[in-house]
C-alpha positions as CSV (number, residue, x, y, z in Angstrom):
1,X,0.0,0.0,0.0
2,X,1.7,3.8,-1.3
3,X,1.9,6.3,0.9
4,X,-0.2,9.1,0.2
5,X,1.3,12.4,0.9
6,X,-0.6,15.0,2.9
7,X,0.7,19.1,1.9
8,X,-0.8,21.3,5.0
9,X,-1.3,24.8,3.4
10,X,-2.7,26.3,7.0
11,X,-0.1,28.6,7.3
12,X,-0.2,29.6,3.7
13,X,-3.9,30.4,3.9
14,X,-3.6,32.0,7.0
15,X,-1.0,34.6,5.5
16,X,-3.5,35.4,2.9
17,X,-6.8,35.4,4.9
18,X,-7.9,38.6,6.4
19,X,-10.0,36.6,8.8
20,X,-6.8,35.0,10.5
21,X,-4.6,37.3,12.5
22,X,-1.2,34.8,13.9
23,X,1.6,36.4,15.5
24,X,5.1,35.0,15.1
25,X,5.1,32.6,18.2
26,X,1.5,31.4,16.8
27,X,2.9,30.1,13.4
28,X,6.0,28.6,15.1
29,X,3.1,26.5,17.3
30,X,1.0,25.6,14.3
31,X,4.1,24.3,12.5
32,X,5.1,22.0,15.7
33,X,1.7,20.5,15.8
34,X,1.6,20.2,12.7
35,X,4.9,18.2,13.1
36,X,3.5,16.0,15.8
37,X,0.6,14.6,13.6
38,X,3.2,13.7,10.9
39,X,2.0,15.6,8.2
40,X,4.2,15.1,5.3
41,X,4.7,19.3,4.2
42,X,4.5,21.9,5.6
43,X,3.9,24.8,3.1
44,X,5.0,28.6,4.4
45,X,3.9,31.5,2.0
46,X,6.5,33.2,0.3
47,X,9.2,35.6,1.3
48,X,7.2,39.4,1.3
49,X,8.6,41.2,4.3
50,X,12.4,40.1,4.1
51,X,13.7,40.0,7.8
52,X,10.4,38.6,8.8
53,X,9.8,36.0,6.9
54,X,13.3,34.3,6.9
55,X,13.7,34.9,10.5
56,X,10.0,32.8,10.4
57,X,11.3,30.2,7.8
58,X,14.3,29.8,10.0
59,X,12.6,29.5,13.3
60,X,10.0,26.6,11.7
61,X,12.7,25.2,10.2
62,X,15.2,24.8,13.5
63,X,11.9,23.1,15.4
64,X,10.2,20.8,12.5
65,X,11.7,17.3,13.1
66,X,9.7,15.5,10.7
67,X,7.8,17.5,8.6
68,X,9.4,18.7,4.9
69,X,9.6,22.8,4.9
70,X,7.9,23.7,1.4
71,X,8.5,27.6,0.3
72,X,7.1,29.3,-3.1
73,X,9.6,31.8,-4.7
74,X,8.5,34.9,-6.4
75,X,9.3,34.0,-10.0
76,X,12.3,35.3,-9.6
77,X,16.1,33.5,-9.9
78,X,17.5,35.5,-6.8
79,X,14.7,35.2,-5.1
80,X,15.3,30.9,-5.5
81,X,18.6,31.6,-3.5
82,X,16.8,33.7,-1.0
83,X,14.4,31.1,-0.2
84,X,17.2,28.3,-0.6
85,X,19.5,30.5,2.3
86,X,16.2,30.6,4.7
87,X,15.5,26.7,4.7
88,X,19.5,26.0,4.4
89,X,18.6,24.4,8.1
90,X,15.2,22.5,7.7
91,X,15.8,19.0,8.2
92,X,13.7,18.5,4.9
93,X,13.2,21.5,2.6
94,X,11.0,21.4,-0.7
95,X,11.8,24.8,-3.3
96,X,8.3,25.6,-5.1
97,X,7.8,26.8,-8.2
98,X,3.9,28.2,-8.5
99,X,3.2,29.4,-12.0
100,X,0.0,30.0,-13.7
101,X,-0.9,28.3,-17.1
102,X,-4.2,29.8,-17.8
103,X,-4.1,32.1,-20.6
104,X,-5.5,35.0,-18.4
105,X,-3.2,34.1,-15.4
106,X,-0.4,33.9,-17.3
107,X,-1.4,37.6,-18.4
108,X,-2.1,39.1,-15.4
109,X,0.3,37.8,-12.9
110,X,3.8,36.7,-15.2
111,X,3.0,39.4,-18.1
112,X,5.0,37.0,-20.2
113,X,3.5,35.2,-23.3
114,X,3.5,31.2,-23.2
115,X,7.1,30.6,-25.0
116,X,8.4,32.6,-22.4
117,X,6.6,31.4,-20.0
118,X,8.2,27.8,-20.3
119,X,11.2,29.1,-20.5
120,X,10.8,30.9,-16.7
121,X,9.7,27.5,-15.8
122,X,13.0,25.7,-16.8
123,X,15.4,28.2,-15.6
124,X,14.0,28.3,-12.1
125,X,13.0,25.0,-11.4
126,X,16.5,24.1,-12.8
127,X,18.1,26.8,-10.5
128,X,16.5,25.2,-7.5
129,X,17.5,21.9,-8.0
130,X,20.9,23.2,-9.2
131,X,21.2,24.2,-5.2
132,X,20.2,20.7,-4.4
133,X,16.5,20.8,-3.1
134,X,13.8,18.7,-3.7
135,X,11.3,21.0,-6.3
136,X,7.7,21.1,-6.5
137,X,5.9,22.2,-10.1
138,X,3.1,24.4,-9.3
139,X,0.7,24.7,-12.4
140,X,-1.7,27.5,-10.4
141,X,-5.3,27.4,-12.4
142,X,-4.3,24.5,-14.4
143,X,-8.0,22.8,-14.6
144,X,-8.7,26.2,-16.9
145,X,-5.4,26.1,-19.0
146,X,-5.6,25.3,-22.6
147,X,-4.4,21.5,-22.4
148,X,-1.5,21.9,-25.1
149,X,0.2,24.8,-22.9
150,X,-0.4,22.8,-19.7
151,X,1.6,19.7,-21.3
152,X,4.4,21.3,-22.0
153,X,4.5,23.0,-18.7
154,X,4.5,20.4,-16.7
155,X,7.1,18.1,-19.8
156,X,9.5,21.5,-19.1
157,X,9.3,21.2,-15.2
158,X,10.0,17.7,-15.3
159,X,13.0,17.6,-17.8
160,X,14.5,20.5,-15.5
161,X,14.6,18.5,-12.4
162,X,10.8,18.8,-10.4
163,X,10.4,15.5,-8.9
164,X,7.0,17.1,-7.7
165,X,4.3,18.2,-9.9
166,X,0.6,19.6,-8.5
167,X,-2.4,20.7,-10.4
168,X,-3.9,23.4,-8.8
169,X,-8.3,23.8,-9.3
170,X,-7.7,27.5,-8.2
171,X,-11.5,27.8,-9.4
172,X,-12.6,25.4,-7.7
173,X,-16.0,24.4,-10.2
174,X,-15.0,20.9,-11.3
175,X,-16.8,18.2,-10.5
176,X,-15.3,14.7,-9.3
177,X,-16.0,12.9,-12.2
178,X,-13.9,15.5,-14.0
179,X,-11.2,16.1,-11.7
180,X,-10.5,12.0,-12.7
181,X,-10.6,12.8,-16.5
182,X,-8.5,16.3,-16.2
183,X,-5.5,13.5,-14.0
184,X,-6.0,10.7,-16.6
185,X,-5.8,13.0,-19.9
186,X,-2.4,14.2,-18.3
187,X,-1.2,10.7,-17.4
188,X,-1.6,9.8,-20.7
189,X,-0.4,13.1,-22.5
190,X,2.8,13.4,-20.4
191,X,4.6,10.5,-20.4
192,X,7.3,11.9,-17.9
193,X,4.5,12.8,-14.8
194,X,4.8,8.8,-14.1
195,X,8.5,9.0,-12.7
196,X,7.5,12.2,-10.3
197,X,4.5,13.0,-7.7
198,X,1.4,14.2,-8.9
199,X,-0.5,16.6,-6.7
200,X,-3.5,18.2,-6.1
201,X,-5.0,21.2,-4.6
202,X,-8.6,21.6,-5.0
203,X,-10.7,25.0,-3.9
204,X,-13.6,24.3,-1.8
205,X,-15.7,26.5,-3.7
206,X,-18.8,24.5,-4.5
207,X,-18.2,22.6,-1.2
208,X,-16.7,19.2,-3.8
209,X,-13.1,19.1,-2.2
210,X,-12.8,16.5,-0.3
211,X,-14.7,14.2,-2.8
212,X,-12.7,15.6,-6.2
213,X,-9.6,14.7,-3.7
214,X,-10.4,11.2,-3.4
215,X,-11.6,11.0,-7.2
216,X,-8.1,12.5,-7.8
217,X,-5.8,9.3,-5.4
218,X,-7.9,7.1,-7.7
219,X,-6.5,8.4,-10.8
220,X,-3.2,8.2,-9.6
221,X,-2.7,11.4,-7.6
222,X,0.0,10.9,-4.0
223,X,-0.5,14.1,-3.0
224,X,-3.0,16.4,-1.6
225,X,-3.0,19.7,-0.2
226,X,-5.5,20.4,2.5
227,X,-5.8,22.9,5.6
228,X,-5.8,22.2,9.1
229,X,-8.4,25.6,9.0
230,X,-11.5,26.1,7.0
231,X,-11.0,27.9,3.9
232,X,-12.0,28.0,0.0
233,X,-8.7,27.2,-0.8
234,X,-8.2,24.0,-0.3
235,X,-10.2,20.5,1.3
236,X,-10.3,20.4,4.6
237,X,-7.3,17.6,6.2
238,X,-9.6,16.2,8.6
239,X,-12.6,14.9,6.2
240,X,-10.0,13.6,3.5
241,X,-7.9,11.5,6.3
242,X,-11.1,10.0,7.8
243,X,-12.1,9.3,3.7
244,X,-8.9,8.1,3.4
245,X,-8.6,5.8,6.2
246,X,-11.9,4.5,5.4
247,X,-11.5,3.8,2.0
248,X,-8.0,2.5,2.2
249,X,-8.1,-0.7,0.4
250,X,-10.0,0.6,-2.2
251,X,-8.0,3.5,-2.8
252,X,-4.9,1.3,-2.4
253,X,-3.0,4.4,-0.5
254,X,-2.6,5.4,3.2
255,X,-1.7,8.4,5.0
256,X,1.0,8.9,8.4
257,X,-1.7,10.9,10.0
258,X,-2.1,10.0,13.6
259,X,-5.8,10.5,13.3
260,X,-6.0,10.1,17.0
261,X,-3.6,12.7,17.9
262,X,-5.1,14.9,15.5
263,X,-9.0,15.6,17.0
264,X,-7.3,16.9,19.6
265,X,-4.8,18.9,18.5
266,X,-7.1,20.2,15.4
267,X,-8.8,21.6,18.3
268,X,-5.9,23.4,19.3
269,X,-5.1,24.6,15.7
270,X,-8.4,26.1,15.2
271,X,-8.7,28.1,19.0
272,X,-5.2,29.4,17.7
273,X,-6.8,30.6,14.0
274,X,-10.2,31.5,14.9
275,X,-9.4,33.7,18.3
276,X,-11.7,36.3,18.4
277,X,-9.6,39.5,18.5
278,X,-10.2,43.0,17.9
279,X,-9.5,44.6,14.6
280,X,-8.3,47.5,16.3
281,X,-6.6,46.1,19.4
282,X,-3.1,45.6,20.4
283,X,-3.5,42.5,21.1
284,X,-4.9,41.5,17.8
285,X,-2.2,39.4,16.9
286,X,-2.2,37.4,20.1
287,X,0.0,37.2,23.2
288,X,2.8,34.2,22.6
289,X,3.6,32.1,26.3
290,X,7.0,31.7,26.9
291,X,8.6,28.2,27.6
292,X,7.6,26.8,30.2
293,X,10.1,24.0,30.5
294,X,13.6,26.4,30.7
295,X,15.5,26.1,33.9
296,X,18.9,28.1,34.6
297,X,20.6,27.7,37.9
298,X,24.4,29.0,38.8
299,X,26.8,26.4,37.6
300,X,25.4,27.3,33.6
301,X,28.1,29.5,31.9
302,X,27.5,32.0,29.2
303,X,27.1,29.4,26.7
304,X,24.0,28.2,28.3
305,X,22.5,31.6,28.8
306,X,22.9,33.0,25.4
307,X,21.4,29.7,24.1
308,X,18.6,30.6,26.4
309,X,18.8,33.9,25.3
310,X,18.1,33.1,21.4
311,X,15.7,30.3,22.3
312,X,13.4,32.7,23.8
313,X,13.7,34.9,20.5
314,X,16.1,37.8,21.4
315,X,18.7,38.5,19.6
316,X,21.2,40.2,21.2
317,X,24.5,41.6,20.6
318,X,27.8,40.0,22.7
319,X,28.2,43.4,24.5
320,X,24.4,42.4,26.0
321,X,24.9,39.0,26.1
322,X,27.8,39.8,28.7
323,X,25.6,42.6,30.6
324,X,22.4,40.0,30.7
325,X,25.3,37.1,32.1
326,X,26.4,39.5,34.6
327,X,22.7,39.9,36.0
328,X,21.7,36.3,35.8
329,X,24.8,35.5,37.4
330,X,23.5,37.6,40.6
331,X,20.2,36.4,40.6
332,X,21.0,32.4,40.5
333,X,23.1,33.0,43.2
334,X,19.7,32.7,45.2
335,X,17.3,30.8,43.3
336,X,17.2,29.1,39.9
337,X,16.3,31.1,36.6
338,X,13.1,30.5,34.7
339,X,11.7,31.6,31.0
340,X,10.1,34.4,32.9
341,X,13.1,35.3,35.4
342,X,15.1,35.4,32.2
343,X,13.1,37.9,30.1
344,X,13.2,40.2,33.1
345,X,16.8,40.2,33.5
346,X,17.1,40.5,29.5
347,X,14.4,43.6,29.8
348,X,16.6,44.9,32.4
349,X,19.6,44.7,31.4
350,X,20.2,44.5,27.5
351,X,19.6,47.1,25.4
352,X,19.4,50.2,27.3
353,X,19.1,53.5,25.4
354,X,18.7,56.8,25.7
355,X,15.1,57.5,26.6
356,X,13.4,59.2,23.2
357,X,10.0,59.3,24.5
358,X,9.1,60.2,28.1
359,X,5.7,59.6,30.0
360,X,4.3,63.4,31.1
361,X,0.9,61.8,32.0
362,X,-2.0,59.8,31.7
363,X,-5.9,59.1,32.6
364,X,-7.3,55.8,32.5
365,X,-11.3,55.1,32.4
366,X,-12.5,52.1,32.6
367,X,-15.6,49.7,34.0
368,X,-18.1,47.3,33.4
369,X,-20.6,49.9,31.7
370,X,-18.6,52.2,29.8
371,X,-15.3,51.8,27.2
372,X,-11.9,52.0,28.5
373,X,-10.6,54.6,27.1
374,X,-6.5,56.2,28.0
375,X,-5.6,59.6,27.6
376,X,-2.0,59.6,27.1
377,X,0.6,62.6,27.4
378,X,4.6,61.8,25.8
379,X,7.1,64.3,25.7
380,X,9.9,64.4,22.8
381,X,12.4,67.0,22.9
382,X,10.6,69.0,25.2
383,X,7.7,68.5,22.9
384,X,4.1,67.4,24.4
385,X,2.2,64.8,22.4
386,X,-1.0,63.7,23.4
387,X,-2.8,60.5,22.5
388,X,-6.4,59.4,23.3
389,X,-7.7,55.9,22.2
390,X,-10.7,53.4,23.6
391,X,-9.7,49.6,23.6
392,X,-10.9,46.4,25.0
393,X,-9.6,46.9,28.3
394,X,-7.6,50.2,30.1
395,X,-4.3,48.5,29.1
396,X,-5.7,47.9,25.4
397,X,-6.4,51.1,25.3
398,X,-3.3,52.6,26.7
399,X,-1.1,50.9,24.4
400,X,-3.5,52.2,21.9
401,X,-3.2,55.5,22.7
402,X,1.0,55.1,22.5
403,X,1.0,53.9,18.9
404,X,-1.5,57.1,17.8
405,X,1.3,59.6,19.2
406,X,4.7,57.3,17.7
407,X,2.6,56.3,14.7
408,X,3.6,52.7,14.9
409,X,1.9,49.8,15.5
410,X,4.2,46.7,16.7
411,X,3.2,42.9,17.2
412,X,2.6,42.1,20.9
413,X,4.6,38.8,21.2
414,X,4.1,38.8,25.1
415,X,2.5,40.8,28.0
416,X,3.3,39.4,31.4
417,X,2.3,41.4,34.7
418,X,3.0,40.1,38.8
419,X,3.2,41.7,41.9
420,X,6.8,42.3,43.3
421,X,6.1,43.5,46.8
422,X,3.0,42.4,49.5
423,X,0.6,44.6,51.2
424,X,-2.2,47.2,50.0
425,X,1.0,49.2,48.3
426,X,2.6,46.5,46.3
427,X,4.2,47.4,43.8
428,X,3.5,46.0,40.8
429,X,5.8,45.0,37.4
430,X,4.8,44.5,33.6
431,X,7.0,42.5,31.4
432,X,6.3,43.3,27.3
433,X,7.9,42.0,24.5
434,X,7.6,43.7,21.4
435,X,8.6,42.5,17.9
436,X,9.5,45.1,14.9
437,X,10.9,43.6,11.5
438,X,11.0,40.1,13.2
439,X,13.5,41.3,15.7
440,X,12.4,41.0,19.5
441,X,13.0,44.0,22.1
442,X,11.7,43.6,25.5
443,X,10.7,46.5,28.7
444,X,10.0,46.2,31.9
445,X,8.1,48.7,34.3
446,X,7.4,48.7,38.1
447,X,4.4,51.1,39.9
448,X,2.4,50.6,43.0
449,X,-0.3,51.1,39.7
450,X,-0.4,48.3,37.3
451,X,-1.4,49.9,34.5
452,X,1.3,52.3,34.9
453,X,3.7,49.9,34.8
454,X,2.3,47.9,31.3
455,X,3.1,52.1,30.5
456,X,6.7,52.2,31.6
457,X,7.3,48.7,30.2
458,X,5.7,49.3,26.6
459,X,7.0,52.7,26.7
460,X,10.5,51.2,27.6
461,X,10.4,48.8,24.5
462,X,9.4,51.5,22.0
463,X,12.6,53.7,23.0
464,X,14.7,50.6,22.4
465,X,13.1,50.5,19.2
466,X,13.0,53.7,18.0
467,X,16.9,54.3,19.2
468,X,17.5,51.2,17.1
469,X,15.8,52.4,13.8
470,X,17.2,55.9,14.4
């Protein structure tokens, strides 16, 4: 019995879905799940935002054990090396080459006519396998390409080194007993697609999917992409396993889906996709939890700290790594170091700047019948700024009201308040992590008055950001 292999494109979809809002640490945790039900690939979108999205491939690829890495490139032979330097890590790593063969894709999105449109085909798949990756064929819309054109297509991808070739229904209108012609006429038109993988990926439009998926393994299709999340792009992986499964011996294929395993954690993926979050909030891209499991005590040396340091997403320069050492070094003296002990220290020690923006005031509304709402006073070189802004909550709204007067808005990776001191004055301290062009730059505040201290800490991440930039 053959393998099938199952393509998750949750990530993918999520990237182009206004409906899904996943902040950095979010995507790392779909990937591991992902991971842990053995899903064959793992498909990221492509690189758009450069220091983002190769610190993202990079980070997916360092924790994916099992899983191949699959990233598109932007039609574009430098951008093949770009993609080929961010998964230079993954354990497995899969180059794709997506390029429509419709007439009016090929218009619209390559602006190349179809001669030259092979010939982009050949030079980057043979680029990527040149750099020694496995390559994946894309043929984006090919269920509405004229069937000469697609032929060749997929003949040129072939000869120039894709061992992977999937047939993309972006439409999404065909009907099972079509999707098995459209797979048989190419079996039998392209001679070649019998020594490679033929895929499919096939739009939930008319709600046909899952059953033009398994109409597809019968024609001789070995992969499919799904999504873990629901979406018009693709069938949905949970429906096709259990068809799968069930249909095993007939379908002569199997899948390494721990089914089991999966109803929970398919839970888990879709409270992380579908949390309800404000559009304007800032905390719409979620608040990450830091590792739970990282334990420091005195006998680790440097080493083990900066390790720590990196695998909690900072990172730092060696004049910080030494000042962040130097601090953890007197705090283990007493007790042992923990994710959250550490981020302190780093918030306290690494990175300090010159102040650029200062707190002058602020007033804070808030209750269980009215809006919170912060009004917010910043001074900048002796110059007053004022911010007001409403948000879910008064610290919502206060860090709100910051990114009206800086103009800015950065990802919330983490938020973390506790009390430091006991007693009807305690003094309270906020931890927040922010992220700005994938990098990570933590602040730290302490106030008898906790929202004043998510101020300070916020406040004290933005200066090291803006000293940074400047």
């Amino acid at each position: 019995m053959e393998k099938l292999s199952i393509a998750d494109i949750t990530l993918k979809q999520a990237a182009k879905g206004a409906d899904y809002s996943l902040s950095f640490r979010e995507k790392i945790e779909i990937a591991k799940l992902l991971d842990k039900v053995n899903v064959s690939v793992i498909e990221l979108p492509a690189i758009v935002k450069e220091t983002t999205d190769v610190l993202l491939i990079k980070s997916i690829a360092s924790c994916v054990k099992h899983s191949v890495i699959a990233v598109p490139v932007n039609l574009a032979e430098q951008d093949v090396e770009r993609v080929a330097d961010a998964l230079k890590e993954a354990v497995k790593a899969r180059i794709q080459i997506v390029v429509p063969t419709s007439t009016v894709q090929m218009e619209y999105i390559c602006k190349k006519k179809p001669p030259m449109v092979l010939e982009m085909i050949k030079e980057l798949v043979s680029k990527a396998k040149a750099l020694g990756f496995e390559v994946e064929f894309v043929a984006d819309d090919a269920t509405r390409s004229e069937a000469d054109f697609l032929y060749k297509a997929i003949d040129t991808a072939v000869a120039a080194g894709a061992s992977v070739v999937t047939l993309s229904d972006t439409a999404g209108t065909m009907l099972a007993d079509e999707i098995s012609t459209f797979i048989d006429d190419i079996y039998s038109a392209v001679p070649a697609v019998a020594d490679v993988t033929v895929g499919i990926q096939c739009s939930d439009e008319v709600n046909m999917s899952c059953a033009c998926c398994i109409s597809a393994i019968k024609s001789g299709v070995r992969e499919i992409k799904v999504s873990s999340i629901n979406g018009s792009e693709s069938a949905n992986l949970e429906p096709v396993c259990k068809a799968v499964r069930i249909h095993s011996d007939e379908l002569s294929v199997d899948t390494s889906i721990r089914m089991t395993e999966f109803g929970r954690i398919s839970k888990q993926i879709d409270w992380i996709a579908n949390s309800k979050k404000s559009k304007n909030s800032a905390f719409d891209f979620g608040v990450g939890s830091v590792a739970s499991d990282l334990v420091l005590n005195d006998h680790d040396d440097i080493t083990a700290v900066s390790k720590a340091v990196k695998g909690l997403g900072y990172d730092l320069s060696q004049e910080d790594i030494s000042k962040v050492f130097e601090a953890f070094k007197r705090v283990s003296r007493n007790k042992t170091v923990g994710a959250k002990e550490l981020d302190a220290i780093i918030a306290s020690a690494a990175m300090q700047v010159p102040t650029t923006y200062f707190i002058e005031s602020y007033v804070i509304n808030s209750g269980n019948v009215i809006s919170a709402t912060a009004n917010i006073t910043l001074r900048k070189n002796d110059e007053k700024i004022s911010g007001l802004s409403n948000g879910d909550g008064p610290i919502d709204a206060a860090f709100l009201a910051i990114e009206q007067i800086i103009g800015r808005h950065y990802e919330l990776d983490d938020f973390q308040i506790q009390s430091v001191t006991e007693g009807r004055e305690a003094m309270g301290s906020a931890l927040v992590k922010l992220r700005s062009d994938g990098k990570l730059y933590s602040g730290k505040g302490i106030s008898t008055d906790i929202i004043g201290a998510s101020i300070r800490a916020y406040l004290n991440a933005v200066n090291k950001i803006v000293y940074e930039e400047a």
